[in-house]
N, CA, C and O atoms as CSV, one atom per row, in Angstrom:
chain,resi,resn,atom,element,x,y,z
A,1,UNK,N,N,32.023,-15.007,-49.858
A,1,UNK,CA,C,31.538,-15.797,-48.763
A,1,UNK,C,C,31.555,-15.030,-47.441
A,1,UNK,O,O,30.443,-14.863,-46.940
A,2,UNK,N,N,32.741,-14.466,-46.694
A,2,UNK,CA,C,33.031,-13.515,-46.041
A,2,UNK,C,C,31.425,-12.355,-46.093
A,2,UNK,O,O,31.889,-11.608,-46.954
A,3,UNK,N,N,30.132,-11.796,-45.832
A,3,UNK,CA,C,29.241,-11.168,-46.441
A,3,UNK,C,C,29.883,-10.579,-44.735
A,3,UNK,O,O,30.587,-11.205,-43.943
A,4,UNK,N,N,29.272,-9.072,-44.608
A,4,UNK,CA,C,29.228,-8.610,-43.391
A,4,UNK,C,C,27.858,-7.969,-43.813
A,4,UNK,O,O,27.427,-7.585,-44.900
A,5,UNK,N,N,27.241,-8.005,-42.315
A,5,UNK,CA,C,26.232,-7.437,-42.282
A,5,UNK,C,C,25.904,-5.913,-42.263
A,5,UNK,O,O,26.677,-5.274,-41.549
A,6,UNK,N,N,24.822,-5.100,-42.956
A,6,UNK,CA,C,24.930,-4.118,-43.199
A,6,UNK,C,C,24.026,-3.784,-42.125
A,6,UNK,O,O,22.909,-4.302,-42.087
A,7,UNK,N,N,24.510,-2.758,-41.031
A,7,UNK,CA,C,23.895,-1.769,-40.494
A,7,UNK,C,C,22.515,-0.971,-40.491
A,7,UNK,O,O,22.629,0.255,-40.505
A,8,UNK,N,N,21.514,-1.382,-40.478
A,8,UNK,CA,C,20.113,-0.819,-40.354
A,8,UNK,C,C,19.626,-0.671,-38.949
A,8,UNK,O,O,20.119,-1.321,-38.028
A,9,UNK,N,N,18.727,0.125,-38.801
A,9,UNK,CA,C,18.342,0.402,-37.548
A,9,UNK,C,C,17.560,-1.471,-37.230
A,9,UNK,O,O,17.844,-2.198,-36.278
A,10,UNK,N,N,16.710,-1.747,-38.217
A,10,UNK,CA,C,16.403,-3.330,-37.797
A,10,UNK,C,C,17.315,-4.188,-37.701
A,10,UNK,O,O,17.117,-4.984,-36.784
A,11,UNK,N,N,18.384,-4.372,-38.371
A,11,UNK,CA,C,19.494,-4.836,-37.836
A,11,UNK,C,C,19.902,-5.143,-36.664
A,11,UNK,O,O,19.840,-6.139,-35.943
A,12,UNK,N,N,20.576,-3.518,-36.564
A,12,UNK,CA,C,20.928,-3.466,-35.061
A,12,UNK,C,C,20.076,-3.480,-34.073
A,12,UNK,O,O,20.684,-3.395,-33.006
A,13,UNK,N,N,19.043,-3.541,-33.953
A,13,UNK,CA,C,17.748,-3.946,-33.205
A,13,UNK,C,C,17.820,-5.085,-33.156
A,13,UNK,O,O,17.644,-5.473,-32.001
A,14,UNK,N,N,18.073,-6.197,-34.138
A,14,UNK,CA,C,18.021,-7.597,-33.793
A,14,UNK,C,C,19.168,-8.182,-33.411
A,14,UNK,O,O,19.207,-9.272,-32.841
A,15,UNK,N,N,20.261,-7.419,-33.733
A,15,UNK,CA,C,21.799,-7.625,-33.023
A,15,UNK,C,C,21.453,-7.342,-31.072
A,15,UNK,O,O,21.567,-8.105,-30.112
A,16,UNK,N,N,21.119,-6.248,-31.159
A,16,UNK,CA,C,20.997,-6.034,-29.789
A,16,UNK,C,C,19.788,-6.997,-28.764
A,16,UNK,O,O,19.853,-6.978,-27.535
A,17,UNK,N,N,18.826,-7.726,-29.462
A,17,UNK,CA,C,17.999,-9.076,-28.779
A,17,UNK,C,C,18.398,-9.705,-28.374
A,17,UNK,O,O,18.044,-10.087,-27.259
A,18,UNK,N,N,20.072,-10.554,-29.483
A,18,UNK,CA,C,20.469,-11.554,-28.695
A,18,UNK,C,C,21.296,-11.485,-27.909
A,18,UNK,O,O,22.245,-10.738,-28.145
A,19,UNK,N,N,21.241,-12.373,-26.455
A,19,UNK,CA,C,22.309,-11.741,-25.470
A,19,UNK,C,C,23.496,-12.537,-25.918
A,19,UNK,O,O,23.676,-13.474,-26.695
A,20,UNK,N,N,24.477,-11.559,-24.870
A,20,UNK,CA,C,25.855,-11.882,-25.146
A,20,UNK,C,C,25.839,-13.167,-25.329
A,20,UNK,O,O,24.836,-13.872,-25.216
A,21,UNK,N,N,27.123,-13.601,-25.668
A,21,UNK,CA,C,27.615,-15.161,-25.293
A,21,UNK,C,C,27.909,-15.888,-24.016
A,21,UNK,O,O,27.753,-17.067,-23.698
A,22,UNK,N,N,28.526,-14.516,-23.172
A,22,UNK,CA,C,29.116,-14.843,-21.573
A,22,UNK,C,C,28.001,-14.781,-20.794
A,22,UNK,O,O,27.964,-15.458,-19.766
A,23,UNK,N,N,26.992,-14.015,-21.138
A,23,UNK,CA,C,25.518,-14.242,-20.664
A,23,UNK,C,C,25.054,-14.973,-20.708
A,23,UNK,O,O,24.355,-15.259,-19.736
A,24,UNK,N,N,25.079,-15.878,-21.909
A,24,UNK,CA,C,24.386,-17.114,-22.212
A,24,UNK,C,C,24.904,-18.051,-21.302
A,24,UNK,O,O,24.129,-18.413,-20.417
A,25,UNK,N,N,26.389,-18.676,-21.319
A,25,UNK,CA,C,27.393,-18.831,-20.517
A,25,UNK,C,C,27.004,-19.146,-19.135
A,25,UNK,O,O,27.005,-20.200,-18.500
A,26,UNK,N,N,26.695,-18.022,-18.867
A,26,UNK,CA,C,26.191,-17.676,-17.156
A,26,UNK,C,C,24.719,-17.785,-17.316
A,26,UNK,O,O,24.302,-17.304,-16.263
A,27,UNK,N,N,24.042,-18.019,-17.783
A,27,UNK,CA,C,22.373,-18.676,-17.788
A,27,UNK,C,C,22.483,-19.879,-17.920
A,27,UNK,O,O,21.638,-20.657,-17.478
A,28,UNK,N,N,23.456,-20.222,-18.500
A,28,UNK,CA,C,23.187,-22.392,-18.654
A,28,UNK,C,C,24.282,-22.471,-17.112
A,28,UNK,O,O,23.697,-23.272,-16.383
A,29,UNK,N,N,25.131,-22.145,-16.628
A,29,UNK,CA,C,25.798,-22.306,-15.447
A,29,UNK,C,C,24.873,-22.236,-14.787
A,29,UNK,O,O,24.227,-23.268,-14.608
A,30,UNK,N,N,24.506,-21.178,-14.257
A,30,UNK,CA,C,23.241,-21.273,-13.029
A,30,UNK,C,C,22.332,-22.024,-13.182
A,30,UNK,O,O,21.786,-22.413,-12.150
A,31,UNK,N,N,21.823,-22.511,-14.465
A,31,UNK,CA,C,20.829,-23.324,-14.371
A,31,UNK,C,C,21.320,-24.247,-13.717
A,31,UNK,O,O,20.846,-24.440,-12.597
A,32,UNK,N,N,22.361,-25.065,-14.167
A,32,UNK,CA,C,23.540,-26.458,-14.134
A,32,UNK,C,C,23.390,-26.791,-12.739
A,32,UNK,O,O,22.882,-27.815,-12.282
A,33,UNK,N,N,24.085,-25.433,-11.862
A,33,UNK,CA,C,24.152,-25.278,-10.574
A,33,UNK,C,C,22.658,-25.810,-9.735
A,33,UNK,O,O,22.594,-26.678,-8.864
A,34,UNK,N,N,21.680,-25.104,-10.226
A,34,UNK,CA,C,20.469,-25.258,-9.231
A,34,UNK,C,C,19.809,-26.796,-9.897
A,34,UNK,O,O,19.158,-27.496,-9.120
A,35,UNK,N,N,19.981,-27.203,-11.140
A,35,UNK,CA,C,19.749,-28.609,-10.518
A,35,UNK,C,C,20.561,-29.418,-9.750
A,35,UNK,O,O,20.172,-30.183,-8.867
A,36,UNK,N,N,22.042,-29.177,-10.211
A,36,UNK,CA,C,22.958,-30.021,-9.454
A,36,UNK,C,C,22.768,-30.290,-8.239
A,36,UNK,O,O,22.931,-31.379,-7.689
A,37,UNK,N,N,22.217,-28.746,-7.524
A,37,UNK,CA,C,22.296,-28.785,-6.320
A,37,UNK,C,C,20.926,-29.646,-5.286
A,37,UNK,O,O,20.794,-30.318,-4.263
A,38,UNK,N,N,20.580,-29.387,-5.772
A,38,UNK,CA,C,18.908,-30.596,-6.156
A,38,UNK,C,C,19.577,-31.972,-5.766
A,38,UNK,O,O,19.411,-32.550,-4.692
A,39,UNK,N,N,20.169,-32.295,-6.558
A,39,UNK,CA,C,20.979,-33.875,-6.888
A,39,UNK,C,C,21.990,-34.000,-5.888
A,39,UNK,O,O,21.728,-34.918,-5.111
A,40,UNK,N,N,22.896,-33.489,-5.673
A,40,UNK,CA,C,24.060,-33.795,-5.249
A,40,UNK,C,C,23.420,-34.743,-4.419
A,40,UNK,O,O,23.063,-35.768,-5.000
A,41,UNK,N,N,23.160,-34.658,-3.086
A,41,UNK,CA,C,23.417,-35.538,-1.910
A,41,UNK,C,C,22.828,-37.017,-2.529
A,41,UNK,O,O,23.405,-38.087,-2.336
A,42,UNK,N,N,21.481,-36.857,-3.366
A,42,UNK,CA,C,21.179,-37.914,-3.841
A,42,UNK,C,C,22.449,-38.930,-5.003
A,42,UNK,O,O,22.451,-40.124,-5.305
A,43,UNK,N,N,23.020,-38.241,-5.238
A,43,UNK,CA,C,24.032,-38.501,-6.349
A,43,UNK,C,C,25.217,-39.141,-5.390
A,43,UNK,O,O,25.698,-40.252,-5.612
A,44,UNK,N,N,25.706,-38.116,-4.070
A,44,UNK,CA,C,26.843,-38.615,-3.363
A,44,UNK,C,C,26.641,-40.266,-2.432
A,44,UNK,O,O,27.455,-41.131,-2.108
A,45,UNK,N,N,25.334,-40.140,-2.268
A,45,UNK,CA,C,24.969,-41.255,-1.348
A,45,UNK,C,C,24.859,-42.595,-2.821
A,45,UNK,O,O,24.542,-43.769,-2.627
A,46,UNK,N,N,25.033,-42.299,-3.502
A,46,UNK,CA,C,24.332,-43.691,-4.562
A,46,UNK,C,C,25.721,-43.948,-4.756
A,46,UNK,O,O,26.057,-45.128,-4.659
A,47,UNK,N,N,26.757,-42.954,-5.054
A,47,UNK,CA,C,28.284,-42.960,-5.300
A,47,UNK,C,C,28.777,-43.879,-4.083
A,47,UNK,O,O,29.204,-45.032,-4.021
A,48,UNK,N,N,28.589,-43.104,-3.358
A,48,UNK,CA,C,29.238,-44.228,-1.546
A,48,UNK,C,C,28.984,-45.230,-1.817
A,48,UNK,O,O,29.874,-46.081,-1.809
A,49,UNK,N,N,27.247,-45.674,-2.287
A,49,UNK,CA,C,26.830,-46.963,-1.730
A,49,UNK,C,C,27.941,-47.691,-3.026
A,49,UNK,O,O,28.511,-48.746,-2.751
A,50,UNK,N,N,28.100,-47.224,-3.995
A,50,UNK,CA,C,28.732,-48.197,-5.012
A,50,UNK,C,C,30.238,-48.581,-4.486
A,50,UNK,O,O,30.822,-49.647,-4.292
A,51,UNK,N,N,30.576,-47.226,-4.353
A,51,UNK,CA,C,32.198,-47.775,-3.908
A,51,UNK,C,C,32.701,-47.924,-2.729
A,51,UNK,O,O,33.884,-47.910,-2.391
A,52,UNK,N,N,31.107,-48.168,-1.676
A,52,UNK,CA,C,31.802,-48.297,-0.622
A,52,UNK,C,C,32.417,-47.572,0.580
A,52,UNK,O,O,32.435,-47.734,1.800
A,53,UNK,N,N,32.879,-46.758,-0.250
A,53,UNK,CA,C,33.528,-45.526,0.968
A,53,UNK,C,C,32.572,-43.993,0.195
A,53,UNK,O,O,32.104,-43.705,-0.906
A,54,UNK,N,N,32.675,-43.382,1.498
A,54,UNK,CA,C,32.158,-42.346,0.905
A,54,UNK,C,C,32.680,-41.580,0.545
A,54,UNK,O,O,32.214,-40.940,-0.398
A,55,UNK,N,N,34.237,-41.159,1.250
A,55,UNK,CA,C,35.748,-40.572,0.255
A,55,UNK,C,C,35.623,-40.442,-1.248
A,55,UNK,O,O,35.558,-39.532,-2.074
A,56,UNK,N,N,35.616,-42.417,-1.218
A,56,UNK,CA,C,35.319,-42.340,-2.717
A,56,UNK,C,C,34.865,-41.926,-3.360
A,56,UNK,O,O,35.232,-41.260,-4.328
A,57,UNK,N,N,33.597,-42.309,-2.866
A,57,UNK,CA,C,31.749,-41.877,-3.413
A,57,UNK,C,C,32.144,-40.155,-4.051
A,57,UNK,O,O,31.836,-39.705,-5.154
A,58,UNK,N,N,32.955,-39.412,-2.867
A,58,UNK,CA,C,32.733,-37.895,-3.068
A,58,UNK,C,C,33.591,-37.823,-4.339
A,58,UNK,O,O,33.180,-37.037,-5.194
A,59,UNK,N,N,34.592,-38.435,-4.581
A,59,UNK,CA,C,35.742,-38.191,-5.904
A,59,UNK,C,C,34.750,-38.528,-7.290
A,59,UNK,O,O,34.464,-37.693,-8.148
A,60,UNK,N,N,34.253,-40.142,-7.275
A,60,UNK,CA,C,32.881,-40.461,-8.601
A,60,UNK,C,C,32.442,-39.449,-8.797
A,60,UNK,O,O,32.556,-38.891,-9.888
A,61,UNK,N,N,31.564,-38.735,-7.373
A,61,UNK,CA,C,30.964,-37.949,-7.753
A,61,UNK,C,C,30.895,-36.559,-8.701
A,61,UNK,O,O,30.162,-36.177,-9.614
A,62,UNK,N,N,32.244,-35.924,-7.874
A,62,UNK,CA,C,32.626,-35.157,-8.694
A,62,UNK,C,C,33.609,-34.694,-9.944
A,62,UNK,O,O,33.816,-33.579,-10.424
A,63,UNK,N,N,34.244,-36.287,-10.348
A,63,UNK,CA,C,34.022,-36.717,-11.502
A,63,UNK,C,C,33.028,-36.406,-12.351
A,63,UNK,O,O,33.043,-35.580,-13.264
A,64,UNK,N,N,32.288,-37.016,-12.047
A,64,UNK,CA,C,30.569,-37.408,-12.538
A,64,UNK,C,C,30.600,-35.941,-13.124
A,64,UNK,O,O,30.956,-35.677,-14.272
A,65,UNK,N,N,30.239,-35.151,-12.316
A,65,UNK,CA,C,30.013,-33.546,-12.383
A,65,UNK,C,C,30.913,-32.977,-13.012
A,65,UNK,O,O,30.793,-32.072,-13.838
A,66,UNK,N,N,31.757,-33.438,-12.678
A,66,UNK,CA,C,33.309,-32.526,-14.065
A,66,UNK,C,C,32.621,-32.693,-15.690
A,66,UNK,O,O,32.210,-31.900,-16.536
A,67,UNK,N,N,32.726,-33.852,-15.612
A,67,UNK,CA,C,32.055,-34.587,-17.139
A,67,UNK,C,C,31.107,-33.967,-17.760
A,67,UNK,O,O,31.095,-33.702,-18.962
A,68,UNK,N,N,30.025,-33.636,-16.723
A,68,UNK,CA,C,28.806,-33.091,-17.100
A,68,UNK,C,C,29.049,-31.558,-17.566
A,68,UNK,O,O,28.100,-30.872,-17.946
């Protein structure tokens, strides 16, 4: 079950296509980031209006965003 892959130049050609993991990592983060950042104020103001304070609003919010 254990099989390791054997070494060919196509191989390692298709090993080397896919990017890292921490790359990947850091491509879905930045994405995350630039919509978030899009949203936030719209997100913090809907948070306030619910709870009232906007203290609050800012904690939901970034709740909200932890979660996500």
């Amino acid at each position: 079950m254990n099989q390791q892959i054997r070494k060919t130049p196509e191989t390692t050609q298709a090993m080397r296509a896919w990017p890292e993991p921490d790359r990947v990592f850091d491509l879905r983060y930045a994405a995350f980031l630039e919509t978030v950042s899009h949203l936030r104020a719209r997100l913090h103001r809907y948070c306030a209006r619910m709870t009232g304070s906007a203290l609050d609003g800012e904690d939901i919010m970034q709740e909200a965003l932890f979660e996500a």
